[in-house]
VOGU-3710 file (C-alpha; in Angstrom, 3 decimals, decimal comma):
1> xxxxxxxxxx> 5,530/17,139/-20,431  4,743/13,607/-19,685  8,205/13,313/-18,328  8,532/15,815/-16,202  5,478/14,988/-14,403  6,772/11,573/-13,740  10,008/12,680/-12,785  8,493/14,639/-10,579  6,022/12,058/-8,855  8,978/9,586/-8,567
11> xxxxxxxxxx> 9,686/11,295/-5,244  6,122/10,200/-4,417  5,952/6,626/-3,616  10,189/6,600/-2,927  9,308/6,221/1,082  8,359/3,651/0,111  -9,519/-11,595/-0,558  -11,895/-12,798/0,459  -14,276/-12,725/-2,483  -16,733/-9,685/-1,671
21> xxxxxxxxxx> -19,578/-7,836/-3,268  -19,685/-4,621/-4,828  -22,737/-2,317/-3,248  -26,241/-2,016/-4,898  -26,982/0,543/-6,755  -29,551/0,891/-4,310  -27,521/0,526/-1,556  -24,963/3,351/-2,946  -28,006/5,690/-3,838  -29,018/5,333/-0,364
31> xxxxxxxxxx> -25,592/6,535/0,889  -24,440/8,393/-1,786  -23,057/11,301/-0,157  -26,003/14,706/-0,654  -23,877/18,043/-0,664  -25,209/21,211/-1,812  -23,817/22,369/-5,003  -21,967/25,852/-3,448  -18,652/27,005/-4,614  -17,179/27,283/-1,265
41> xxxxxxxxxx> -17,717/23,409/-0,677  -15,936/23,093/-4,101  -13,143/24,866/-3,264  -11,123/22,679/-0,297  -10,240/19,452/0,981  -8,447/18,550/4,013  -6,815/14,767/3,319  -5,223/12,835/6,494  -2,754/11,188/4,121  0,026/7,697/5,648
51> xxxxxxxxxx> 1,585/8,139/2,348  3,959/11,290/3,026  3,321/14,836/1,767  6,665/15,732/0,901  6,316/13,045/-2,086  2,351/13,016/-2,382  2,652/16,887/-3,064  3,206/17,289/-6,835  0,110/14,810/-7,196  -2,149/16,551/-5,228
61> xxxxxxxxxx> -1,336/19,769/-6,745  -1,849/18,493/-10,460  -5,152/17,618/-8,827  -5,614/21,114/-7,981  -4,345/22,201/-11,482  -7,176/20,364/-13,064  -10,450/20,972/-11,065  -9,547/23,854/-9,088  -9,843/22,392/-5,364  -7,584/23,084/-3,338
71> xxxxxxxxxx> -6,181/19,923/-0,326  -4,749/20,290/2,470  -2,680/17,760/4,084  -1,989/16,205/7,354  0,412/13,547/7,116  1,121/11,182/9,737  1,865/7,285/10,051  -1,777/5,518/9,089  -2,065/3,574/12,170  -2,191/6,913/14,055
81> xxxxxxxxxx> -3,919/9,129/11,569  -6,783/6,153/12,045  -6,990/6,653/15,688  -7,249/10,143/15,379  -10,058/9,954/13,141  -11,208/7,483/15,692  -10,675/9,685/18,344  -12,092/13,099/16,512  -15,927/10,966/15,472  -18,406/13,407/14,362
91> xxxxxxxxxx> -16,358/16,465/14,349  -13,415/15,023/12,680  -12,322/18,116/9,738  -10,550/15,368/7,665  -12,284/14,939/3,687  -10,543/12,007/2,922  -7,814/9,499/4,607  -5,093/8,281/2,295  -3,712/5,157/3,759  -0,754/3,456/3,020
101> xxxxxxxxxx> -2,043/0,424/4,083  -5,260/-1,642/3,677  -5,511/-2,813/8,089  -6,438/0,875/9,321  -9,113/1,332/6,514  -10,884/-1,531/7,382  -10,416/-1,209/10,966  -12,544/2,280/10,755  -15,014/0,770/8,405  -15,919/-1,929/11,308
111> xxxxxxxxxx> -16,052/1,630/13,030  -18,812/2,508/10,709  -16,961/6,168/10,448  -16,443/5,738/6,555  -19,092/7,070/3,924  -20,339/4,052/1,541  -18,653/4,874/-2,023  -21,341/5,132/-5,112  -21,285/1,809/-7,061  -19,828/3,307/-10,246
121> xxxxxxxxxx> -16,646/4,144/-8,276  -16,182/0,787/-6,075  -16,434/-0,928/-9,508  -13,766/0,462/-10,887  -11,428/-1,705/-8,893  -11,541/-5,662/-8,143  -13,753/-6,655/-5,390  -10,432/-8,313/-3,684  -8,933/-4,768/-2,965  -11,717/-2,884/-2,392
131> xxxxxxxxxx> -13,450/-3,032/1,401  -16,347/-5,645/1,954  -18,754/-2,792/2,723  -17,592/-0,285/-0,606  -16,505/2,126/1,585  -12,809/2,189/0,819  -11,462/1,240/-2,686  -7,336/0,365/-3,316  -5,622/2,844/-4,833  -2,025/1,040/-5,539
141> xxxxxxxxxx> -1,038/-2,554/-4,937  2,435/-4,240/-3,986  3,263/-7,868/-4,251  5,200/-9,939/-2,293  8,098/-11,595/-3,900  11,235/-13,719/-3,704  14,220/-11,686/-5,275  16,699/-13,704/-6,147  20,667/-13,931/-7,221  20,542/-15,349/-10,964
151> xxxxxxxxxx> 24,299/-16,512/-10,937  23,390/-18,091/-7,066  20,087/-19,806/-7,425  19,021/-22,216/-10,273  15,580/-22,142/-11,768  14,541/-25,430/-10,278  15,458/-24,300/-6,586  12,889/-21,718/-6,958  10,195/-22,082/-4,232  6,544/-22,538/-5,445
161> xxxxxxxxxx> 5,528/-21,967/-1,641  6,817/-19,438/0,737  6,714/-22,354/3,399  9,756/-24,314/1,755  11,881/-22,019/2,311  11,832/-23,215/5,702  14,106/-26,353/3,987  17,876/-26,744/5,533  18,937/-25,641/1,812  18,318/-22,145/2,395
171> xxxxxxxxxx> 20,868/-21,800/5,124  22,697/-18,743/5,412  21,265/-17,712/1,706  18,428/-15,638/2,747  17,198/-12,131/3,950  14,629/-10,394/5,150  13,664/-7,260/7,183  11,488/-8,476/9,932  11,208/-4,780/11,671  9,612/-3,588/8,381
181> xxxxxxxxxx> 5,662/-2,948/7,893  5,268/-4,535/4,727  6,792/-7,727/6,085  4,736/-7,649/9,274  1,718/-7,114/7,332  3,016/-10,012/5,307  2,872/-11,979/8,320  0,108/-11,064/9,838  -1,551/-12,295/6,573  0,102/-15,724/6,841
191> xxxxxxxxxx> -1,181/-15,818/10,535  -4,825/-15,738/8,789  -4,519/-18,423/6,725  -1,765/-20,521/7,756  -2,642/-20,319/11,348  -0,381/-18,623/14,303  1,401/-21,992/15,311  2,013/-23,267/11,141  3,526/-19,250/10,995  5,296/-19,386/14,357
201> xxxxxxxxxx> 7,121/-22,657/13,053  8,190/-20,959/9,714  9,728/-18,086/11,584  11,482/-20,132/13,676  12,846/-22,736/10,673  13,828/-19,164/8,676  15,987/-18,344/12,243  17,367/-21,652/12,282  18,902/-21,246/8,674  20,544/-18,727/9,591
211> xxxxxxxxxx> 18,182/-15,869/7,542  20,188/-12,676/7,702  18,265/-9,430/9,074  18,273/-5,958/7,115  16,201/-3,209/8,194  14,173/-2,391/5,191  13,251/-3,940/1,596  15,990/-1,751/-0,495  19,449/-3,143/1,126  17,928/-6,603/0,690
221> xxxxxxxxxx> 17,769/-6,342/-3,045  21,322/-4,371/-3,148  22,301/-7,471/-1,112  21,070/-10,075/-3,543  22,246/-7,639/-6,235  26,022/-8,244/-4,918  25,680/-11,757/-3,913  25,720/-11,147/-0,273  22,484/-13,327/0,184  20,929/-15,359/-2,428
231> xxxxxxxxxx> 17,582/-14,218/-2,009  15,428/-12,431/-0,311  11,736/-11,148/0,745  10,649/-7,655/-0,891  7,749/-5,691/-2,454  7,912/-6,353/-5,637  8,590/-2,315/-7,235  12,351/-2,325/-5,063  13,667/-4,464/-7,477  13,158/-2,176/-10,486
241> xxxxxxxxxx> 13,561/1,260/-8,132  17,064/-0,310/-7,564  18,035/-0,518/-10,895  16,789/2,582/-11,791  18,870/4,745/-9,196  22,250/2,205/-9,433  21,795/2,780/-13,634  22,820/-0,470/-14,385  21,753/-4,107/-15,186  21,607/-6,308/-12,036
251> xxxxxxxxxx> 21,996/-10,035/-11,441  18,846/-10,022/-9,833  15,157/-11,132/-10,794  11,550/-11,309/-8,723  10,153/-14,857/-8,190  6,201/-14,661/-7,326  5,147/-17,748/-5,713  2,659/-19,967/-6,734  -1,372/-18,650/-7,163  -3,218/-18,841/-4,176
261> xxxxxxxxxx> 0,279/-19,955/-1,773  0,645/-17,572/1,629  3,601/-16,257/-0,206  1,433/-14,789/-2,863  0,253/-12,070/-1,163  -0,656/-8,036/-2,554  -0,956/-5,651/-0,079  -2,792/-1,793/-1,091  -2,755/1,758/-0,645  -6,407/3,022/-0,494
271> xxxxxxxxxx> -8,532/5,927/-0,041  -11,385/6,725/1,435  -14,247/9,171/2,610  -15,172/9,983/5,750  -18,734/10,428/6,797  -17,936/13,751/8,829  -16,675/15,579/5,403  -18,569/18,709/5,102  -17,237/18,437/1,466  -18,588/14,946/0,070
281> xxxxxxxxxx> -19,097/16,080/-3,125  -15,412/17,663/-3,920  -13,936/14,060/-1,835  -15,622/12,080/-4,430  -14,395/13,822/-7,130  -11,044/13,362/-5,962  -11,814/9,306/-5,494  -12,445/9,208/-9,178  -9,803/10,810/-10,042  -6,891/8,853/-8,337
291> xxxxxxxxxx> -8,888/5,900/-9,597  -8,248/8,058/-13,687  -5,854/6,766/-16,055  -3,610/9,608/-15,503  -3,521/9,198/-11,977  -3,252/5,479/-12,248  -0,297/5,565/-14,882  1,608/7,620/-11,857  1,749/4,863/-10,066  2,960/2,820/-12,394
301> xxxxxxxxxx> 5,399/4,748/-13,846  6,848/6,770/-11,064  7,125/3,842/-8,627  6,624/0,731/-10,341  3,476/-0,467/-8,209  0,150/-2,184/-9,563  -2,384/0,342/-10,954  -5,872/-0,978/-9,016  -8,068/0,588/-11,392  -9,777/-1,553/-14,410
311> xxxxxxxxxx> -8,014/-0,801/-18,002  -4,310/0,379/-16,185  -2,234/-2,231/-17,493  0,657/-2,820/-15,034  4,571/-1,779/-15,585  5,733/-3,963/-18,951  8,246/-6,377/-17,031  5,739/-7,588/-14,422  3,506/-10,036/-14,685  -0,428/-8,896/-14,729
321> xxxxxxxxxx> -2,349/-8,473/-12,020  -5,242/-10,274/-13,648  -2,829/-13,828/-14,119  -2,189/-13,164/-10,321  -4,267/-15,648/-7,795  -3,793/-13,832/-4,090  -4,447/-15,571/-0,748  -8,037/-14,759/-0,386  -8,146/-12,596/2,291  -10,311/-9,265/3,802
331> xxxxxxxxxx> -7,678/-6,861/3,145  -9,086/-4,511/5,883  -8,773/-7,144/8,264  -4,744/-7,465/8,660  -4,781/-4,621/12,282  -3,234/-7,936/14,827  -0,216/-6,086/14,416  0,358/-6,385/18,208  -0,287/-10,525/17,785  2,229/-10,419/14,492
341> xxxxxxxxxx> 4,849/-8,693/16,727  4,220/-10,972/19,680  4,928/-14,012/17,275  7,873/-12,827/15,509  9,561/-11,794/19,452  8,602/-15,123/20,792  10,057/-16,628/17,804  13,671/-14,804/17,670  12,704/-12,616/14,767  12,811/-9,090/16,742
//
């Protein structure tokens, strides 16, 4: 049985720190969402989901299976789902928005439009992917990495900082897909702790040797796979999707740069509850649930990402999230996007 539901949720996730405080327990009593215990507030949710119903489907109906509340869905891309929350305030009908990125949830928590989570729940994941305020917790992480051609690079070439691969010896041996989200969110993250003229430079070095351009994360690692490119930057979970679908070993590997570099970077999927939900109680239940061991092993298994949850140990071949030192970094404060674009035009990379 345990197989089937994987296979089934490994449509799912195929479309694809700064150090903060948990709330109070006074603080989360204060905003602990009050619902009247009725069955028709039990009985629906309505979840504005970035992460794409077609896949999310089978998971939100085991959901259904289990406690009996029914969701519906509106998908969308995150960046516009957000503005429509934005746009909807007080009489928005959404439960719950599903993001597929960290940047929109904290953009509408500075919007103050996101219900403060109970302590017990916000606890359940590390402070560094949760929001600064406990009103949005991650859900599913993906790290940043170097995939590399074993046969074409030797373990001592292996960058300990994303910068060096700005060196002349990288010419014409890399790729990248600089039109993709996860590398623009990538960037946008350097930009915050590297600075926009230090990034700006790197760009511009990776243009100068030659970096070739894909347009999304899985032809890189097919790429590196057949020795087109040495190496190139991913998400760490299109390594191991890739092997999975060709059904066969592959002279490729993931290289995670060194603790606390700007190449060592985890981005998340997160959830969170919206202070318009006429159906707090139900929402919550739902939060907790995602944040289950069942739940959590889904993400693992069906898609290879890091389970955010305390006590999900991460897919055997990676390395643990808890030997992992990110750049520390609000992850609800990555939504420059238009500055990240601006750089990367200006620089030859779009």
């Amino acid at each position: 049985m345990k197989k089937l539901l994987i296979a089934a949720l490994a449509i799912f996730f195929a479309s694809c720190d700064n150090k903060t405080q948990t709330p109070s327990a006074e603080t989360a009593k204060e905003y602990a969402p009050v619902v009247k215990q009725n069955s028709e507030a039990e009985q629906a949710l309505l979840i504005y989901t970035g992460r794409k119903t077609m896949y999310a489907q089978p998971l939100f109906d085991l959901f259904t299976k289990e406690t009996g509340i029914k969701i519906t869905v509106k998908e969308g891309k995150t960046a516009q789902l957000a503005n429509t929350i934005l746009r909807e305030g007080d009489n928005s009908p959404a439960d719950l928005f599903f993001a597929q990125d960290s940047s929109n949830l904290g953009a509408l928590s500075s919007a103050n439009v996101l219900e403060v989570l109970p302590a017990e729940t916000v606890k359940k994941v590390d402070a560094r992917y949760t929001g600064p305020k406990g009103d949005w917790v991650g859900t599913s992480g993906r790290a940043r990495v170097l995939v590399y051609n074993k046969k074409m690079v030797k373990a001592e070439e292996l960058p300990k900082s994303i910068e060096d691969l700005a060196d002349p010896k990288w010419k014409g041996r890399l790729g990248w897909a600089p039109g993709n989200g996860s590398f623009q969110s990538h960037v946008t993250a350097m930009i915050k702790v590297l600075g926009k003229e230090k990034t700006a430079a790197w760009i511009k070095a990776l243009k100068a040797n030659e970096i070739q351009d894909f347009p999304k994360n899985t032809p890189i690692v097919k790429a590196v796979a057949e020795g087109k490119v040495a190496a190139g930057l991913v998400n760490h979970y299109y390594l191991y999707k890739v092997r999975l679908d060709m059904k066969e070993a592959l002279d490729a590997e993931n290289h995670f740069f060194a603790d606390g570099d700007a190449g060592m970077f985890i981005n998340v999927s997160g959830i969170a509850l919206l202070k318009s939900s006429k159906n707090k109680a139900a929402a919550q239940k739902f939060i907790d649930w995602i944040l289950s061991e069942k739940a959590q092993s889904f993400f693992k298994d069906s898609n290879f990402e890091y389970p955010l949850a305390a006590g999900v140990s991460a897919f055997s071949e990676l390395k643990p999230l808890d030997q992992i030192d990110p750049i520390k970094i609000d992850l609800g404060d990555l939504d420059k996007i238009e500055e990240t674009i601006q750089v990367l035009e200006e620089n030859g990379a779009l």
